[in-house]
Structures are given as C-alpha cells and as structure tokens.
VEXNUKOL-604286 format. One record per residue (C-alpha): x, y, z; residue in one letter. Coordinates in steps of 0.001 Angstrom, whole numbers, plus 500000, padded with zeros to 6 digits. Layout:
<atoms>
ATOM xx yy zz res
ATOM X Y Z A;
...
</atoms>
This chain:
<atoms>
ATOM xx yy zz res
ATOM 408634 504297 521195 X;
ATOM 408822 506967 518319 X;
ATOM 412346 507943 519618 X;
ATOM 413719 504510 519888 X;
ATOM 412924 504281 516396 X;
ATOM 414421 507637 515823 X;
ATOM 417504 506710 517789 X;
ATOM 417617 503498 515866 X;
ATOM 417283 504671 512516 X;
ATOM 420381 507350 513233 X;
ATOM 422422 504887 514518 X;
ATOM 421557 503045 511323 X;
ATOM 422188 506167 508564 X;
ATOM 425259 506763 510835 X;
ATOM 426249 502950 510023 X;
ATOM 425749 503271 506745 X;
ATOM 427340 506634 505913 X;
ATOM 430439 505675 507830 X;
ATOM 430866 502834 505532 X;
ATOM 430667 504349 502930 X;
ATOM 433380 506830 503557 X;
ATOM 435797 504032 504388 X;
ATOM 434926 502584 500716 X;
ATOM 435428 506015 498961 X;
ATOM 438636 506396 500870 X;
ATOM 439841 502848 499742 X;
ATOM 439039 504111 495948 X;
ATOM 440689 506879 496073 X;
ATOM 443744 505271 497662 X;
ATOM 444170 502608 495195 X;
ATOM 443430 505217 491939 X;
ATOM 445820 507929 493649 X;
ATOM 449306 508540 492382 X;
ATOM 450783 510040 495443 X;
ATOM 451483 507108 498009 X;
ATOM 453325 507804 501211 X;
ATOM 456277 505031 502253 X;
ATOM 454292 503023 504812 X;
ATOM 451719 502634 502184 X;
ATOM 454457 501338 499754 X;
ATOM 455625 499323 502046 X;
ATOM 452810 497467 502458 X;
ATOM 451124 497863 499040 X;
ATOM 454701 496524 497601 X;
ATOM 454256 499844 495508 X;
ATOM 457464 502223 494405 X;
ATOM 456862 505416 493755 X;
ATOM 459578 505323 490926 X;
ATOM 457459 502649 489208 X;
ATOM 455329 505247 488037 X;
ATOM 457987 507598 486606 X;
ATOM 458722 507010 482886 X;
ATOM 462340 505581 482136 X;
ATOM 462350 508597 479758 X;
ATOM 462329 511173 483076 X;
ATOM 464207 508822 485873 X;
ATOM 466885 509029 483227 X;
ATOM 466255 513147 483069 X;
ATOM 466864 512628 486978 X;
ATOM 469343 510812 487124 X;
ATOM 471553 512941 484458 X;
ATOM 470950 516045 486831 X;
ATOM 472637 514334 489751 X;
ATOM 476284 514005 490576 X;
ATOM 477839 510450 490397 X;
ATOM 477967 510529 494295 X;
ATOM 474314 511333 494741 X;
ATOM 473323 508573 491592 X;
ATOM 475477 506312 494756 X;
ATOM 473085 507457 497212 X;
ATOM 470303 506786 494856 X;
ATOM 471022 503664 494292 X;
ATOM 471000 502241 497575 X;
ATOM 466670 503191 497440 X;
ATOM 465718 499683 496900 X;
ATOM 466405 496916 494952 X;
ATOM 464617 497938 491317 X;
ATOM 466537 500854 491615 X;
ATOM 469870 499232 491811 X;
ATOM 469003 497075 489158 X;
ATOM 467908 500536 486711 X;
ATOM 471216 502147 487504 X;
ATOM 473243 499278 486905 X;
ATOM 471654 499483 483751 X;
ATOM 472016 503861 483380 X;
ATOM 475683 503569 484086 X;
ATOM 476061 500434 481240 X;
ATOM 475074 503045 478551 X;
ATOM 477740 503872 476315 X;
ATOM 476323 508281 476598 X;
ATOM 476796 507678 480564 X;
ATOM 480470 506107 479999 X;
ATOM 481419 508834 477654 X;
ATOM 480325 511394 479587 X;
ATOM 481480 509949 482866 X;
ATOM 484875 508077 482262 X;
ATOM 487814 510419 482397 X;
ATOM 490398 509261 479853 X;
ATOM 493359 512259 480136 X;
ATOM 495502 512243 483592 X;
ATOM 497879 514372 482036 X;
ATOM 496982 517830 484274 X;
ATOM 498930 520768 484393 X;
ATOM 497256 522288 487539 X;
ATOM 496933 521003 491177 X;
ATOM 493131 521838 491269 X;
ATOM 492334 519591 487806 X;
ATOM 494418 516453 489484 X;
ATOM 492473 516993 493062 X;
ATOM 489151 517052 490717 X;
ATOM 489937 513994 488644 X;
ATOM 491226 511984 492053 X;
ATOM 487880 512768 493690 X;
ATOM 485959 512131 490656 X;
ATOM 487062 507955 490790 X;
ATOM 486996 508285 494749 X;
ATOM 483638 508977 493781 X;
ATOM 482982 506287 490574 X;
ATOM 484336 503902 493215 X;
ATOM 481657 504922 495811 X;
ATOM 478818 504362 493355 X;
ATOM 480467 501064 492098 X;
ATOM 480724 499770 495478 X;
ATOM 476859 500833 496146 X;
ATOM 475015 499333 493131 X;
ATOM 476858 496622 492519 X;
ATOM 476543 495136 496591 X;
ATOM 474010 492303 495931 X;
ATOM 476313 490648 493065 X;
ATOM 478780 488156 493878 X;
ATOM 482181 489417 493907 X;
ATOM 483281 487435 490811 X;
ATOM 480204 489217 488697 X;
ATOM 480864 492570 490603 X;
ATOM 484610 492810 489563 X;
ATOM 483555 491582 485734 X;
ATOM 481030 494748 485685 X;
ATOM 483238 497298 487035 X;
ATOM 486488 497040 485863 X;
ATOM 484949 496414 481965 X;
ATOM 484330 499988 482463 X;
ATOM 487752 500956 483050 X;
ATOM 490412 498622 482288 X;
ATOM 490891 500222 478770 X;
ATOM 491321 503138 479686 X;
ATOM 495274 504029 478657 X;
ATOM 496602 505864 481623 X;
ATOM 495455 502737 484139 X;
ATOM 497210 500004 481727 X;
ATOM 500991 499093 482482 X;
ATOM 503269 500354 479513 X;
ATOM 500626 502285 478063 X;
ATOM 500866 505780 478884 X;
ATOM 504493 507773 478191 X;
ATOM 503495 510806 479343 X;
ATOM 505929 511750 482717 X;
ATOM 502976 513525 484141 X;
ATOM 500567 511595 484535 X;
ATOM 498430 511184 487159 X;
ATOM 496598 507302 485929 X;
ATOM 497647 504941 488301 X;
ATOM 497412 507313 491692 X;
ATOM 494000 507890 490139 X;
ATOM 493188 504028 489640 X;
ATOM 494494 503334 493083 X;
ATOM 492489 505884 494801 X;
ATOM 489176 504485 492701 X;
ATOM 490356 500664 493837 X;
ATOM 491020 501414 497588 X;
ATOM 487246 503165 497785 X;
ATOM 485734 500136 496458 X;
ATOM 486917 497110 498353 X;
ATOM 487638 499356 501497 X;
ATOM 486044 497002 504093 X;
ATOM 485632 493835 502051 X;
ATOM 487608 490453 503712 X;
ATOM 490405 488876 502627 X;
ATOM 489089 486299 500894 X;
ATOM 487815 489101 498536 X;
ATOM 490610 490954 498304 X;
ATOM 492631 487662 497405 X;
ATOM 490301 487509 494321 X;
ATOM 490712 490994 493642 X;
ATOM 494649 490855 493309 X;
ATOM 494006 487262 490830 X;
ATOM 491410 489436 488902 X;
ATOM 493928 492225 488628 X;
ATOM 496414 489964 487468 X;
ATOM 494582 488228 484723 X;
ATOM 493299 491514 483324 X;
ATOM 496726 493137 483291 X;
ATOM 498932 490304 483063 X;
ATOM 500677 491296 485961 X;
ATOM 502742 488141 487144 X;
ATOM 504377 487673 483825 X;
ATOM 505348 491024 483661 X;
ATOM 506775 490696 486517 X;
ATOM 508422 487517 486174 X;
ATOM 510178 489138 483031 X;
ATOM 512034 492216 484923 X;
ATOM 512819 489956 487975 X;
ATOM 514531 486995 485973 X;
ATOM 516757 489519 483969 X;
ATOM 519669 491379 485206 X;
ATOM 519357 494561 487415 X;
ATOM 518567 497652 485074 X;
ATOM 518523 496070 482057 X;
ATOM 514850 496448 481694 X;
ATOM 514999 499503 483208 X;
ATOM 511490 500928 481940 X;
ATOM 509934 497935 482654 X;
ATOM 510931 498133 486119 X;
ATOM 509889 501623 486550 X;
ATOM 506254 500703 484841 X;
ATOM 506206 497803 487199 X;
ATOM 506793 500173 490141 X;
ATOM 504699 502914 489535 X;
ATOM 501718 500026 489276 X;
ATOM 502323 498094 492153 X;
ATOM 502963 501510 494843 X;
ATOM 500332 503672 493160 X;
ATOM 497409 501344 492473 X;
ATOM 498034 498436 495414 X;
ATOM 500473 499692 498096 X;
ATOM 500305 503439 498614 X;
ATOM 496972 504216 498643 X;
ATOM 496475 502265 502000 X;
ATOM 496820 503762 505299 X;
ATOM 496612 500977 507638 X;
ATOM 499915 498930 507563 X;
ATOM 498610 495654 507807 X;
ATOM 496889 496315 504749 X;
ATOM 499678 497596 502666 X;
ATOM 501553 494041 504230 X;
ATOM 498914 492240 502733 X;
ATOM 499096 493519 499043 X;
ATOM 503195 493174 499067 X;
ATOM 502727 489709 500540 X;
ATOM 500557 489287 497498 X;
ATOM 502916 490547 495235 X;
ATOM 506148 488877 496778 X;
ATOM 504768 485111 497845 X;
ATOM 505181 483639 494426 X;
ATOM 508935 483935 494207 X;
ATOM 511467 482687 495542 X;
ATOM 513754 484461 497912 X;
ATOM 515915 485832 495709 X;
ATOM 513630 487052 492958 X;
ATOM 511265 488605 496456 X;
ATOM 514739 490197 496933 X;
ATOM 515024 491630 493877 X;
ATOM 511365 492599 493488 X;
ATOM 511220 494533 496868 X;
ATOM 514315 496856 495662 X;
ATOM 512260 497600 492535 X;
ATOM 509261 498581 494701 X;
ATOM 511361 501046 496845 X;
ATOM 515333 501039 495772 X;
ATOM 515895 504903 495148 X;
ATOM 515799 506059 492125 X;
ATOM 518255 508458 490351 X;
ATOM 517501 512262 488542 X;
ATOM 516869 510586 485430 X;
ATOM 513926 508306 486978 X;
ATOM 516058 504765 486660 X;
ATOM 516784 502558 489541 X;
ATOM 520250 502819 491311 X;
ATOM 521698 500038 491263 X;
ATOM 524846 500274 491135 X;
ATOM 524911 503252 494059 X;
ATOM 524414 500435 496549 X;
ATOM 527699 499335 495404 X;
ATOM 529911 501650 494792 X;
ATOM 529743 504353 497781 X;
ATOM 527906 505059 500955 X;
ATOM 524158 506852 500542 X;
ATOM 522512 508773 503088 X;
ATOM 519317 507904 504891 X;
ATOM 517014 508941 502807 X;
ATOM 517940 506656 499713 X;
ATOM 516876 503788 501610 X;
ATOM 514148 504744 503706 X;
ATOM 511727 503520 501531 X;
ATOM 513558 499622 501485 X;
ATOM 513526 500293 505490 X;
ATOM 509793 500890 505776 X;
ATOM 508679 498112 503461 X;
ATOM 510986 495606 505495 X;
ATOM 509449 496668 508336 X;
ATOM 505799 496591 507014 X;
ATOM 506407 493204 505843 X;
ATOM 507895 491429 508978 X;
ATOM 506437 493609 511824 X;
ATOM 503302 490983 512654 X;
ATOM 505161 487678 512518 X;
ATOM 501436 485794 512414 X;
ATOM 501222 486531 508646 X;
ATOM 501583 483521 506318 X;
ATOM 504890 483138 504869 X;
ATOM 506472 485837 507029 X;
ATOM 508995 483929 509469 X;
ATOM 512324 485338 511017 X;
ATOM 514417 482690 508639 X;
ATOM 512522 484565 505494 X;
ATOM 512893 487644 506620 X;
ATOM 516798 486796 506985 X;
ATOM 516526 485325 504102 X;
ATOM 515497 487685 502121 X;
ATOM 517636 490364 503660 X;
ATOM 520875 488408 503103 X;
ATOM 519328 487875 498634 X;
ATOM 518600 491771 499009 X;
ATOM 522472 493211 499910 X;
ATOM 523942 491081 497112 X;
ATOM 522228 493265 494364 X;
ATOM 523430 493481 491776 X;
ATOM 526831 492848 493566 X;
ATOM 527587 493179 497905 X;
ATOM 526687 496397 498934 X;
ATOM 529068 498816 500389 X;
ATOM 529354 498093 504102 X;
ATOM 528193 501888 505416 X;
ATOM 525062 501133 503344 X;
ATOM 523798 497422 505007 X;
ATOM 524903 499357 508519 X;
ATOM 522608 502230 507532 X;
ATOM 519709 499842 506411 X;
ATOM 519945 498030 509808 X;
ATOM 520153 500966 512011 X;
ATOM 516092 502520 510077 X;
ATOM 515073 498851 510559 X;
ATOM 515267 499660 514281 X;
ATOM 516889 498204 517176 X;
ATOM 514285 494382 517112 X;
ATOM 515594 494279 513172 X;
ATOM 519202 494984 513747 X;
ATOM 519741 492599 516945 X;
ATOM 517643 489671 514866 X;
ATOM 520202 490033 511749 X;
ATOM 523204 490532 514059 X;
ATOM 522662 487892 516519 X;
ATOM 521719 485431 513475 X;
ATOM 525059 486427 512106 X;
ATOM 527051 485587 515995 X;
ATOM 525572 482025 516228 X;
ATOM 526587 480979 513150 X;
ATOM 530088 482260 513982 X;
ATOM 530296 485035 511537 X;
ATOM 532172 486842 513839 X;
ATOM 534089 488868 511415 X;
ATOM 530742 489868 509117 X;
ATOM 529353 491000 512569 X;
ATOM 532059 492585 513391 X;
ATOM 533048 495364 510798 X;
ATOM 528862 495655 510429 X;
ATOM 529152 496696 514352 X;
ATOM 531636 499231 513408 X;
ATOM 529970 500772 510278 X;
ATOM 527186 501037 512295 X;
ATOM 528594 502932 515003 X;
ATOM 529963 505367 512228 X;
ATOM 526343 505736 510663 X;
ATOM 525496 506685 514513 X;
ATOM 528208 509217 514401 X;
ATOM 527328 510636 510900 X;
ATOM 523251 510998 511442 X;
ATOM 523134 511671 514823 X;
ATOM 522143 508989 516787 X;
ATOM 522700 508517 520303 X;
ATOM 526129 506198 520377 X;
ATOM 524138 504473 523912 X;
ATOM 522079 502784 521152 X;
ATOM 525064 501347 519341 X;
ATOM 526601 500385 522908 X;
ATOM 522949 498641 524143 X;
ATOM 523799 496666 520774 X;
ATOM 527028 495253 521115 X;
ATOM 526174 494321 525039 X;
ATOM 523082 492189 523714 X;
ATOM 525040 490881 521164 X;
ATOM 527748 489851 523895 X;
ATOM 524752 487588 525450 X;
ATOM 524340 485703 522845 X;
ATOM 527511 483780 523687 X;
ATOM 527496 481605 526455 X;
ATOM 531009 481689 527521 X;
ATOM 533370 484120 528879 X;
ATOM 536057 483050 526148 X;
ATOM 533666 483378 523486 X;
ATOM 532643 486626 524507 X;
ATOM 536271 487954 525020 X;
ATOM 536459 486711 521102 X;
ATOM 534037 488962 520125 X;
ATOM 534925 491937 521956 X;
ATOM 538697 491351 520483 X;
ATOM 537508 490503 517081 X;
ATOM 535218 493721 517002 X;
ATOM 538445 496192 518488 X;
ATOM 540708 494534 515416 X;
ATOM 538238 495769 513381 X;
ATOM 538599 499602 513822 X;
ATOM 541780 499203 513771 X;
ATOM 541695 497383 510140 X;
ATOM 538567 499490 509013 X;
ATOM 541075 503127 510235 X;
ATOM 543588 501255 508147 X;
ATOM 541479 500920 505017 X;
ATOM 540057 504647 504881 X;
ATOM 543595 506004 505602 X;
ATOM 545004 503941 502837 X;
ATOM 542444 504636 500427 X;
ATOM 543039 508550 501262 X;
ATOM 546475 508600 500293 X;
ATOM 546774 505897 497686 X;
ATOM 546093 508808 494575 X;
ATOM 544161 511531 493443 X;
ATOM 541193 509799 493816 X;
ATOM 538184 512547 493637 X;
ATOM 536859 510477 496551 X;
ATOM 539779 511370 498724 X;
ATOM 538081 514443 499964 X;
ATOM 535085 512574 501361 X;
ATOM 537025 509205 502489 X;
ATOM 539411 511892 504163 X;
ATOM 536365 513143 506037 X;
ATOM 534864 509592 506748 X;
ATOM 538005 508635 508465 X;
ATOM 537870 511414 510819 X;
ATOM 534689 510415 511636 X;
ATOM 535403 506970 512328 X;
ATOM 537558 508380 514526 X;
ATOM 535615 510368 516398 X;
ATOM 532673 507585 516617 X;
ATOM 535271 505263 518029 X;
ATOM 536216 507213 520728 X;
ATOM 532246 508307 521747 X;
ATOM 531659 504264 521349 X;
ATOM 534155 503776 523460 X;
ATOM 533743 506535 526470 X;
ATOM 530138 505307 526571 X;
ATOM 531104 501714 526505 X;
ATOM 533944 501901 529400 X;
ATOM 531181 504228 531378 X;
ATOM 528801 501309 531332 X;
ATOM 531034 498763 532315 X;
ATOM 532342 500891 535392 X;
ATOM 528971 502068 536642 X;
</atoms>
C-alpha cells in the first residue's frame, strides 16, 4: 500500500513539475526578443518591429540599392518602410545620379548598372500598387532629372536617355500589354511626347532638324533599343507610329532610322540625289522588317505596309532608283516579291521594271548571288496569267537595260560632271550584272 502511495504521489510531483516548465517556457517565449520565423509566423510577430526606425534606417543606408530590392521583398511592412526610406529627399540626393556626361567607359558602365539597379528596386517595392499609383511614385523621382527630358540636355556626350532606357526596360520587363499600353500614355503625358512629335512630322524634312534628332535619340534609346526580343521593339514603334497617318508614319520611321550625316543631321536629301551603300539604310531595313514580320499585329496589314513603303521613297522628293532597289533587296526576298508583285497587278510594268534592273545591279555591286535576282523575276513572271502578258514583261524588263545603259552612258559623257568617274564605273557594272543575269537566266530556262 505504502508504495502505491509512493508511486502515486511521484506521478503526481512529476505532473505538477512538468507543468510548470511548460508555463515558464510560455513566459519566457512571450517576454523574449529573439523569435525564430515559424514562431513569427504564427505569433504574427516581425522581428523588424522591434528595431528602432532610427537603426533600420542605419541598415538600410549600409546596403546597396540592389540588396535594399532584396530587402524589400521581406514582407509587406517592410515594403511599405522602404517605400517610405527611398521618398526621403537625403536618400534621393544621395541616390539619383543627375550628370551622364562621362568621359570614361568604366563611369558610363557604373551609372547604366546603377538605374538597371534603381529599376530593380522600383519594380520590387512598388509590386502591390496598382500600376497607375506605381508609375506616379517612380517616375516623380526621376522625370526632372535634365539628361532624361527631351531638349534638355546639349551636351553631345551624354549618356541620359541609354541610361533612362536601360532603368525603364528593368522595370516593366515581364509586365502585359495592357500595362505597357499605360506606360507609353504615362510617358507621353509626362514628356509631352505626341505633340512633339506631331510638330517635326507636320513640317518639312530637316527643317527642324534638332528637333528631329532629340526626337530620335528618345524614342531608340529609351523605348526601342533597349529591347532584345523583336516583338517587343514592334510593339513600342507600333505605339509610336499608329496615331498617324501613312504619310506622317512614313516620315516618322525615316527619323527613327534614316542615316544620319558627320555633322549628326538627317540625310535627306542623300536619298535623292545619288546611290548609298548598304549600310545607310540598314537601319530603315530592320525596322520595316520588325514592324511587318508577324502580320497578326493590329494595324499591321500588307496594304499598310505598302502603304507606307510607297509615303516613305517620296521623301522629301523620289528617291534615286539604286537606293529603293537596295532597300528591297535588305528587306529580303518575302518583302521584295510583296512590293514587286503589288506593283505587276496593278500594271506598273515599267516601275517594276527598271526596279528589277537596279536591283540586279545592287546584286552585282554587294555581292549577292545573281540566282536570287533570277528566282525574282521568274516569280514575278507567275503573277501573270497569260503567256502574252508574260512575254510583256519579259520585253518590257529587256527595254529597260537597254534605256537604263543609255542613261548612265549619256550622263558619263554629257560634261565634266565630278560624278562622271563613278557613273563611268556604275555603267560597267550594269554591264557586267546584265550579262551574269542573263547567263543564269538562259541556264534556267534550258535546264
């Protein structure tokens, strides 16, 4: 009996004091400062409650804008306190870069990365706003600054707007296109972009020559460049294009990527007067092809793309033929055919014609393969239903190297021209493309 009550009364201290540990434990969990995550989880604790505002803000002055990023992704409070770090006018001033006007390679690669970075952290802390507010907060920490405003900053050297695109292509990367429709109207408003625009496209080429260049560096360096993907880039110059009409889209897209001359101006009148060489008007060949190369994007049909091609080699004045040839030929062989066979059922025989031959004299001069120019001029011949109206063609297309020889040998010997030289040497190779186009053409038909 004595050692059932023994047993019993152990049992019962050994209730007791195990009780009382759990309490003591409890007390000191609830009075402790140290709490580990699972504990905060379910407590609804931070550990960051507990550190003054007067040391979070010693932390957070230590850390680099991409860790303050990282940090603000911890939870929701601390989102809302760095919002509120990076709103102070010390964190703006000691954050903001102002100059882009670097003599060195390393300073511009630091500055870049800098706003690759500011865009980072705006992305992160300002993710549970609504776009609308988010774009408000960030850019009213930036859109003063000099170097990122059109027709602000003089200085040839500047690096502002490649900076300001980098920083913009950080922070919407990945957002839809709804967003990114409101970011191009926000943009607009706060620079006063379509006006601007409006201004260099209804006056007369070159005229407002800085203008245009201002307007160029903007749109390529902040909206266009910076993006990789193509379909992207189609989507900001869709943007930019859509609310003109075809002949002010015309003369927009040649301000976005005419060539420009020594001094820094557009050249206009270059188109006009003489033949360039490929690499003037590479950059109008690529942004052709970026904007009609998905035929599925709004506003982007064959009949605009025509369109806009036929506004385009009327600027200022017709182009010199070797120069729409040499346009057609970097546009590719789907382009080319499009314009060409357009041009044959509407019975522009003559237009197609002596563009056939230039181009088969651009093949000659930059060293294409003259079986590409042949493949041409046999699809072409499809287009026509009838044997007569084929035989047209061909004959129509033969009369023109002879009249195109004529011109260049006329031209040659009509003075002392200081083109005579080089329209000497263009006839030659006319000449010379004629007869590969030809040995190539006979050697298809006879295989």
């Amino acid at each position: 009996m004595t050692m059932v009550r023994k047993t019993s009364r152990k049992m019962g201290k050994y209730t007791v004091t195990h009780k009382s540990r759990r309490g003591k434990r409890t007390g000191r969990f609830q009075a402790g400062t140290i709490v580990t995550r699972l504990q905060a989880r379910t407590t609804g604790t931070n550990f960051f409650h507990r550190v003054p505002a007067e040391v979070l803000d010693m932390i957070l002055d230590k850390l680099s804008v991409l860790e303050i990023s990282v940090f603000s992704m911890v939870s929701k409070e601390i989102t809302r306190y760095v919002l509120d770090y990076i709103s102070t006018q010390t964190w703006k001033n000691k954050t903001i870069i102002h100059s882009f006007h670097h003599s060195t390679c390393i300073e511009q690669r630091s500055s870049v990365g800098h706003y690759r970075d500011l865009g980072l952290l705006f992305k992160r802390c300002t993710l549970l706003l609504p776009t609308k507010e988010r774009l408000k907060f960030i850019f009213s920490k930036i859109s003063q600054i000099p170097c990122f405003m059109l027709e602000q900053c003089l200085s040839h050297d500047c690096i502002g707007f490649s900076t300001y695109g980098v920083f913009l292509q950080t922070l919407i990367a990945g957002w839809d296109e709804l967003e990114c429709h409101r970011v191009f109207n926000f943009l607009c408003d706060i620079t006063n972009l379509l006006p601007k625009i409006e201004a260099v496209i209804t006056a007369k080429p070159g005229v407002r020559w800085y203008q245009e260049l201002q307007l160029r560096l903007f749109c390529r360096q902040v909206l266009l460049d910076p993006w990789p993907n193509q379909l992207e880039g189609q989507f900001w110059l869709t943007q930019l294009l859509n609310p003109w009409p075809m002949v002010s889209q015309a003369h927009f897209l040649f301000v976005l990527y005419g060539p420009l001359l020594p001094e820094g101006t557009l050249g206009w009148q270059d188109f006009v007067q003489r033949g360039l060489p490929h690499g003037a008007l590479w950059d109008l060949a690529k942004a052709i092809l970026m904007l009609f190369s998905e035929q599925d994007v709004k506003g982007c049909t064959t009949d605009s793309m025509l369109a806009i091609l036929e506004e385009l080699i009327v600027i200022p004045q017709p182009w010199h033929v070797e120069n729409v040839a040499r346009l057609l030929v970097l546009c590719g062989s789907s382009f080319c055919y499009t314009v060409l066979a357009s041009k044959a059922l509407n019975g522009r025989l003559h237009e197609i014609s002596r563009l056939i031959v230039y181009i088969i004299l651009v093949c000659e001069k930059d060293g294409y393969h003259m079986s590409w120019a042949v493949k041409l001029v046999q699809q072409i011949c499809k287009v026509f239903s009838t044997a007569p109206e084929k035989f047209c063609f061909i004959q129509e297309l033969e009369n023109m190297f002879s009249g195109v020889t004529r011109e260049l040998y006329e031209f040659s010997i009509a003075g002392n021209h200081f083109e005579d030289r080089e329209t000497f040497q263009t006839l030659c190779i006319l000449l010379d493309s004629s007869a590969r186009f030809h040995t190539k053409f006979l050697h298809m038909v006879l295989k």
